[in-house]
Every structure is written in C-alpha cells, then in structure tokens.
LUMROBA-920357 format. One record per residue (C-alpha): x, y, z; residue number from 0. Coordinates in nm, 3 decimals. Example, Ala and Ser with C-alpha at 12.3 -4.5 7.8 and 13.67 -1.06 7.14 Angstrom:
REM residues 2
+---------+---------+---------+--------+
!      px !      py !      pz ! lummar !
+---------+---------+---------+--------+
!   1.230 !  -0.450 !   0.780 !      0 !
!   1.367 !  -0.106 !   0.714 !      1 !
+---------+---------+---------+--------+
REM end
This chain:
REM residues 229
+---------+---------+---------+--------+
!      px !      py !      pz ! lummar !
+---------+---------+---------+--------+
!  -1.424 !   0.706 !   1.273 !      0 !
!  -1.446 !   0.325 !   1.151 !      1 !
!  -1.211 !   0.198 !   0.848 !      2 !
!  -1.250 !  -0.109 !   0.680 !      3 !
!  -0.939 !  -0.268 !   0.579 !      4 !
!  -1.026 !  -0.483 !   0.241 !      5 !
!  -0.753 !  -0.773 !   0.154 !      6 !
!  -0.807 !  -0.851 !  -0.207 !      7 !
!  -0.689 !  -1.173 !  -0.190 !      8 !
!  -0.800 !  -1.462 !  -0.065 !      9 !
!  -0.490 !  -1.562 !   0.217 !     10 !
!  -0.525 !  -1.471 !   0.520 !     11 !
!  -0.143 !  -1.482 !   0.629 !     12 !
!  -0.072 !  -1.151 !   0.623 !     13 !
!  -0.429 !  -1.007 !   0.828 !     14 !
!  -0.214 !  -1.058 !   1.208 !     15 !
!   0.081 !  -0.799 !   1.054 !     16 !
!  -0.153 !  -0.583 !   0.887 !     17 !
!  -0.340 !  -0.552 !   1.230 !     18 !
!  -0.032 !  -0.475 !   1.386 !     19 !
!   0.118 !  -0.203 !   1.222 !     20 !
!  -0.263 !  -0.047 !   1.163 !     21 !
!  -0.271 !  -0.040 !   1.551 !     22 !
!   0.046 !   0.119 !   1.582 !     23 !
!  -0.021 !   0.385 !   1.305 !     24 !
!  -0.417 !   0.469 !   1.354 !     25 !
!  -0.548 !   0.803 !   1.576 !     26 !
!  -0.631 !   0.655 !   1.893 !     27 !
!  -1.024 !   0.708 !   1.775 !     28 !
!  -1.004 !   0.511 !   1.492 !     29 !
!  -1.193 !   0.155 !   1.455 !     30 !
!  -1.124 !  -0.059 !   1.210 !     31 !
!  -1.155 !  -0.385 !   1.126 !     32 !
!  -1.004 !  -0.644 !   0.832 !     33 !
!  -1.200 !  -0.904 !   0.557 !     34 !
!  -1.123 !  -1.078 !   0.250 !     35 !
!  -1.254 !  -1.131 !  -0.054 !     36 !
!  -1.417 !  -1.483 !  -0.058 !     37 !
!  -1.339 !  -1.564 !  -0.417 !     38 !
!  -1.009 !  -1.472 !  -0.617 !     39 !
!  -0.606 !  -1.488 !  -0.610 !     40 !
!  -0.414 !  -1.564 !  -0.334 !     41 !
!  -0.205 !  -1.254 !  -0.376 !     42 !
!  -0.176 !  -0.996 !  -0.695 !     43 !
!   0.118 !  -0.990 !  -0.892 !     44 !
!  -0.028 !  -0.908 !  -1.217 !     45 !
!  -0.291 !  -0.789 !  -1.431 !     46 !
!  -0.438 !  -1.114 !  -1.447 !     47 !
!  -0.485 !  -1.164 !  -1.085 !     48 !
!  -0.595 !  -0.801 !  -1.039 !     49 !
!  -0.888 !  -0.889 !  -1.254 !     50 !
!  -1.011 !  -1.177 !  -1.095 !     51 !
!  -0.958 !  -1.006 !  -0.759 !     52 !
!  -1.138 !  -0.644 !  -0.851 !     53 !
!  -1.487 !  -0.712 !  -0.851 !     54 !
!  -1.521 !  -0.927 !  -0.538 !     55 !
!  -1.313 !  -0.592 !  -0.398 !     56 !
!  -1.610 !  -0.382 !  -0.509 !     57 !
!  -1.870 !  -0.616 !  -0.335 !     58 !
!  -1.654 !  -0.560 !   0.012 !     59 !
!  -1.613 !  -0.173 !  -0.006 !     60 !
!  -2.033 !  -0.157 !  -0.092 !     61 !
!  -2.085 !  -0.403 !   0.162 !     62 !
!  -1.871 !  -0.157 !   0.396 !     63 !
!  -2.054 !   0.156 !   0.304 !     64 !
!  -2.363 !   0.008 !   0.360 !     65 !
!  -2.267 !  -0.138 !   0.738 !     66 !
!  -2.213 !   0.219 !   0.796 !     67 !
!  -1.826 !   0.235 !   0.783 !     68 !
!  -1.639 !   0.546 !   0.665 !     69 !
!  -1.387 !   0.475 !   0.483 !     70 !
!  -1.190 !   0.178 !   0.295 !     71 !
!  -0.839 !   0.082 !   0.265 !     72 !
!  -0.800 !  -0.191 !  -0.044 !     73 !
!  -0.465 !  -0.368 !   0.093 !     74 !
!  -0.258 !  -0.411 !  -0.191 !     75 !
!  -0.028 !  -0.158 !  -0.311 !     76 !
!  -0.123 !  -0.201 !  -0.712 !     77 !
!  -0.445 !   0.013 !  -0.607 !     78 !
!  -0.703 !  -0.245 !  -0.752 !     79 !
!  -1.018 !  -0.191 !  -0.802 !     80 !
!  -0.979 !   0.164 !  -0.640 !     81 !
!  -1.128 !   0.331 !  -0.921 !     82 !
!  -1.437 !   0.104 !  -0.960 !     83 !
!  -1.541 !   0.134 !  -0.627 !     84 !
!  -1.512 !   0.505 !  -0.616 !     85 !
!  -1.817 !   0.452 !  -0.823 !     86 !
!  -1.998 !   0.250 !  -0.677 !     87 !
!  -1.980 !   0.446 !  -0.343 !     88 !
!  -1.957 !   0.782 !  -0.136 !     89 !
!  -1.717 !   0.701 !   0.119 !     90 !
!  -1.341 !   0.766 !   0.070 !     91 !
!  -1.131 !   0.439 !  -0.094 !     92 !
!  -0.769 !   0.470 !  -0.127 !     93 !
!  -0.526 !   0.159 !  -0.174 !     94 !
!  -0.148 !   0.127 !  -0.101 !     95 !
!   0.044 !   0.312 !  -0.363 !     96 !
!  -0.136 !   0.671 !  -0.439 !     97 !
!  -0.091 !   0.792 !  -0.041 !     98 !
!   0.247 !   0.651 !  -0.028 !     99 !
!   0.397 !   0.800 !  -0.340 !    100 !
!   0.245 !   1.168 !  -0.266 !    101 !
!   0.396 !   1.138 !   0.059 !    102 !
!   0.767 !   1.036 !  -0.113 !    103 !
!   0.681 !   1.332 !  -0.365 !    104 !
!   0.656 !   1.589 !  -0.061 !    105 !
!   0.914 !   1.462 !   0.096 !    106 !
!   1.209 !   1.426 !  -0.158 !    107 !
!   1.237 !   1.517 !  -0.528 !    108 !
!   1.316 !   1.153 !  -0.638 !    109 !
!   1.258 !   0.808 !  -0.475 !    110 !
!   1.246 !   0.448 !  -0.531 !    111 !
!   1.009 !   0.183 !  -0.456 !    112 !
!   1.136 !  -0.137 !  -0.360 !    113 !
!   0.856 !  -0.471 !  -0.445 !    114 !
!   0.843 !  -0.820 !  -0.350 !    115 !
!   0.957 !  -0.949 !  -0.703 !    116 !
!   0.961 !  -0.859 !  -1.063 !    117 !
!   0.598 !  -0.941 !  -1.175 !    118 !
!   0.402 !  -0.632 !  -1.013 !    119 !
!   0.645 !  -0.396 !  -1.171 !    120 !
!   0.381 !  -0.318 !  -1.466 !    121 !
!   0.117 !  -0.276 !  -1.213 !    122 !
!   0.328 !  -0.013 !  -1.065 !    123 !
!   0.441 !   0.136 !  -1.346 !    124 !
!   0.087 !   0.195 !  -1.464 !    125 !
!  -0.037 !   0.308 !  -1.142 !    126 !
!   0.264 !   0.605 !  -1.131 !    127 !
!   0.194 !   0.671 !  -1.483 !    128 !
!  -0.161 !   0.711 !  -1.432 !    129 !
!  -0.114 !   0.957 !  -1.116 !    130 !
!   0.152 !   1.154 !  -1.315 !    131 !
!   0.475 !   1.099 !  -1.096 !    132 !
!   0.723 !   0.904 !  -1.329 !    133 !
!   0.959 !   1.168 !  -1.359 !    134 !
!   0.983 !   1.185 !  -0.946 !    135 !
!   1.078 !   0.779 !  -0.949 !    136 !
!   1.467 !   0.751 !  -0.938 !    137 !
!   1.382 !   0.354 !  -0.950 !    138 !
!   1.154 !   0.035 !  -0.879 !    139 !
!   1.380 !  -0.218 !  -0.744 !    140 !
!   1.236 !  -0.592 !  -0.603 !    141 !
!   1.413 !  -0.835 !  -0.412 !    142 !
!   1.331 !  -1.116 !  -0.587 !    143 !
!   1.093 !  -1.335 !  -0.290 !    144 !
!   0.775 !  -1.545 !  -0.352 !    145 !
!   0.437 !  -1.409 !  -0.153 !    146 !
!   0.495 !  -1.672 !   0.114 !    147 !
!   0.792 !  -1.536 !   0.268 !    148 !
!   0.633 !  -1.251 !   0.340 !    149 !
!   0.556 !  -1.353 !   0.743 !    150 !
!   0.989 !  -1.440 !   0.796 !    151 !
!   1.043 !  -1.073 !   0.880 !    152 !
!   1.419 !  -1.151 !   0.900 !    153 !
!   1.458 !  -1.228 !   0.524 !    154 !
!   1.236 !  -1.010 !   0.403 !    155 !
!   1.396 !  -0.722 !   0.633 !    156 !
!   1.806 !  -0.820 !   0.534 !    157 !
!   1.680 !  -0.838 !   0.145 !    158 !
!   1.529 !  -0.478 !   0.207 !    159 !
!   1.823 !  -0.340 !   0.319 !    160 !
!   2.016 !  -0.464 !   0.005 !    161 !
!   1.804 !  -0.280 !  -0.214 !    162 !
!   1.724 !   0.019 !  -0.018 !    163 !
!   2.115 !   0.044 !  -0.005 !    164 !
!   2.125 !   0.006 !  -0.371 !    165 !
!   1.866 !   0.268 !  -0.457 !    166 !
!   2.012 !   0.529 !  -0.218 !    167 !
!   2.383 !   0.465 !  -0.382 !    168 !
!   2.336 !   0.379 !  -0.754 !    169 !
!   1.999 !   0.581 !  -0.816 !    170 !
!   2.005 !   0.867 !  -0.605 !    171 !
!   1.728 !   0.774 !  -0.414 !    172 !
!   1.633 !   1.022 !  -0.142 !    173 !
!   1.371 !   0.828 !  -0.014 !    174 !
!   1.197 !   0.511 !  -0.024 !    175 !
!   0.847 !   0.346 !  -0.082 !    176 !
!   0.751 !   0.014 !   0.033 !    177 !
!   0.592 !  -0.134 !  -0.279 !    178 !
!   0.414 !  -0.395 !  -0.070 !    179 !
!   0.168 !  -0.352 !   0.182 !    180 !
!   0.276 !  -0.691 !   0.350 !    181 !
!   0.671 !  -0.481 !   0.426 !    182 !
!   0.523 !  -0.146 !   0.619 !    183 !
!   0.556 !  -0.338 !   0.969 !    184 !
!   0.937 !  -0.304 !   0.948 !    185 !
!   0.964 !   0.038 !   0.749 !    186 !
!   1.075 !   0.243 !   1.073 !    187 !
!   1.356 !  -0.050 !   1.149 !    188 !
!   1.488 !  -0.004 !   0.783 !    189 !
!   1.514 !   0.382 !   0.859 !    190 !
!   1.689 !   0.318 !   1.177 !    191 !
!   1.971 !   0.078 !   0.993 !    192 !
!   2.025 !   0.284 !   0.706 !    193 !
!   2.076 !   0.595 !   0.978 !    194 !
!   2.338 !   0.353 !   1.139 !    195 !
!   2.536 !   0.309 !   0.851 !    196 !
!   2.524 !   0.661 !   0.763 !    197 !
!   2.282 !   0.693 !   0.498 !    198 !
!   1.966 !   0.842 !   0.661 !    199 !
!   1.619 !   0.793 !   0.420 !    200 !
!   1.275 !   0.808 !   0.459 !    201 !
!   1.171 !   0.480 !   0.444 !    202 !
!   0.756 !   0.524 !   0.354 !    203 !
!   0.522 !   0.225 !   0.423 !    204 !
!   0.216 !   0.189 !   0.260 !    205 !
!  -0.042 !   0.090 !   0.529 !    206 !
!   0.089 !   0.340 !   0.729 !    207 !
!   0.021 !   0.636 !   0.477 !    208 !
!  -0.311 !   0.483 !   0.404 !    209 !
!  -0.459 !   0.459 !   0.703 !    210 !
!  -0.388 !   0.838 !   0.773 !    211 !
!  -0.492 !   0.991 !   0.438 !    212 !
!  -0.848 !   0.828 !   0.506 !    213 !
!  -0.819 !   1.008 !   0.829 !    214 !
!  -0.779 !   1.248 !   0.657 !    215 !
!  -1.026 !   1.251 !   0.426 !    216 !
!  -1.284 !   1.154 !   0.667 !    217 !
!  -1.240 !   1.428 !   0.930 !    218 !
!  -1.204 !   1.693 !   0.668 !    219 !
!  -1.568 !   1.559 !   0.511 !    220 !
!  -1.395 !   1.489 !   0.140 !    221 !
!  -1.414 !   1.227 !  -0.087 !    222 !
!  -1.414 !   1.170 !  -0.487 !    223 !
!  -1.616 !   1.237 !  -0.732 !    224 !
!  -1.996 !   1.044 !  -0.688 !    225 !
!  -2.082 !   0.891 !  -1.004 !    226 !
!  -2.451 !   0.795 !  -1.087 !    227 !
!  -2.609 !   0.449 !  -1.133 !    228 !
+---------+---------+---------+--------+
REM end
C-alpha cells in the first residue's frame, strides 16, 4: 500500500523525524512518501494559520489520489483540513489527533494530551469536542516551547517528562497523547522513564497511530462517506 504523508506547513524541519519514526512504525509493505504545501504557515498554532494552511492541504491529498496513492496522513495533530478533503476524495484521510485519542479512549478511561504551547489548545479542544470525547480528557497540558525547538530532542524530551509527570499525579491521567506530531519520535523513551520511576503510562504518539489506522483502513477496503461535486 502507498501513503502520502501531507505537512501542512510550509518548513521542512521536521520531514527527517517524521521519516524516521514513519519507518519505524509502518508494515514492512507500506510506501510512503512526504510533501508540503507550497504556500501557507510555517507551523499551525491557531485558527488563523489553519485557514491559510487548509486549502493548499486539499490540493496535496487530490493531487495524491490522483498519482494513485491510497491513503493520506495530514501531519498536524489539529486535524486540518481533514474534513474538506474527505470531500473532495475517495481515499482514506486521517490527521494526528482522531487515531490517537480513540486509541487513549481504548486504552484507559481518562488521559491527557500534552502540546507544544498554549495557542493550539482551542484547536484541540474543538477537535475532542467535535469527535465527542471531552468527558474521557483528564487534561491538555503544554510545555510552553516555540515550533523551532522542536528538532533539540533533549529539551523537548526533559519538558515532556515534567508534564507527563504532572498529568499522571495531579489529573489522574492513565495515559497520555502526544498533542504534536513533531514529539511521536520519542513517545516509547517517555514510556520507558516514567516505568523507571514507577509510574508506568501509555505514552500514545500521533504519527504512529496514524500511519496504522490508514493501514487499516486501506487493507480492510473502508473509507468515509463520498460526497458529490
């Protein structure tokens, strides 16, 4: 099967680690491969940026159906444009937050999500609203870091850890969700410490989950709704 990975940003600074953890995650016959949009944000943080971002998103996941791919991944874990391009095309789309919060939700009866900073808290908060899973979200905590730290896995990885502590011991967190597609690389290494110290949680990365619900999808021959044009 062949998945097209869809950034909708325009940096490119995060393609390498997406790569990375995609190869370590995918079925061994998967192909996939990783664009940009060529106008738009640098990253999405908020509404406003989703909007500029979402219909140069669309173009890539027609362009993708019509090169014959068979599925799309939309990189960002506020889910933009998701819904528009269901409609524009047959293949399965998923982005980073619906896969990752039904796995949390079959896993554990309440979990957190831990972001890169306080400004795509509304986008998440109207994504979980919108899939109906507020009640299962103990909290959404962020640690507070601008989109270009993202590559220094070392601070991004200790300021992890002091939230993922935080949600486990303040908010009853049984498990956690990566609220940024640019942290899955280092999700399994934040399970292993919080083990160490005695506090053993599912840490959930977004890419990861992704990647093998549109396996999913594609191998069992479903999709969403078709629309008309």
């Amino acid at each position: 099967m062949k998945i097209r990975i869809v950034k909708p940003l325009l940096s490119v600074a995060l393609n390498e680690i997406t790569k990375r953890e995609v190869l370590l995650t995918k079925a061994p016959d998967t192909e996939f491969d990783i664009v940009n949009i060529d106008e738009g944000p640098m990253n999405i943080e908020c509404f406003y940026e989703e909007t500029l971002a979402s219909a140069h998103v669309v173009e890539k996941v027609v362009e993708a159906e019509r090169e014959g791919w068979n599925g799309v991944f939309i990189s960002c874990f506020a889910d933009p444009a998701v819904d528009a391009s269901r409609e524009r095309v047959k293949i399965p789309v998923v982005g980073g937050f619906q896969p990752a919060a039904l796995t949390a939700s079959l896993i554990s009866d309440k979990w957190s999500i831990v972001t890169i900073s306080k400004k795509p808290i509304p986008l998440i908060r109207k994504v979980s609203r919108k899939l109906g899973i507020e009640n299962n979200i103990a909290s959404i905590r962020h640690i507070d870091t601008p989109f270009s730290d993202l590559p220094n896995e070392k601070i991004i990885e200790s300021r992890l850890l002091k939230q993922i502590n935080k949600a486990v011991d303040e908010d009853g967190a049984e498990a956690i969700v990566l609220g940024c597609t640019g942290f899955g690389r280092i999700a399994q290494t934040l399970a292993q410490k919080m083990a160490s110290k005695g506090k053993p949680v599912a840490v959930i990365s977004p890419t990861a989950s992704a990647i093998g619900f549109l396996e999913l999808l594609i191998r069992s021959g479903v999709s969403h709704r078709h629309f008309s044009f």
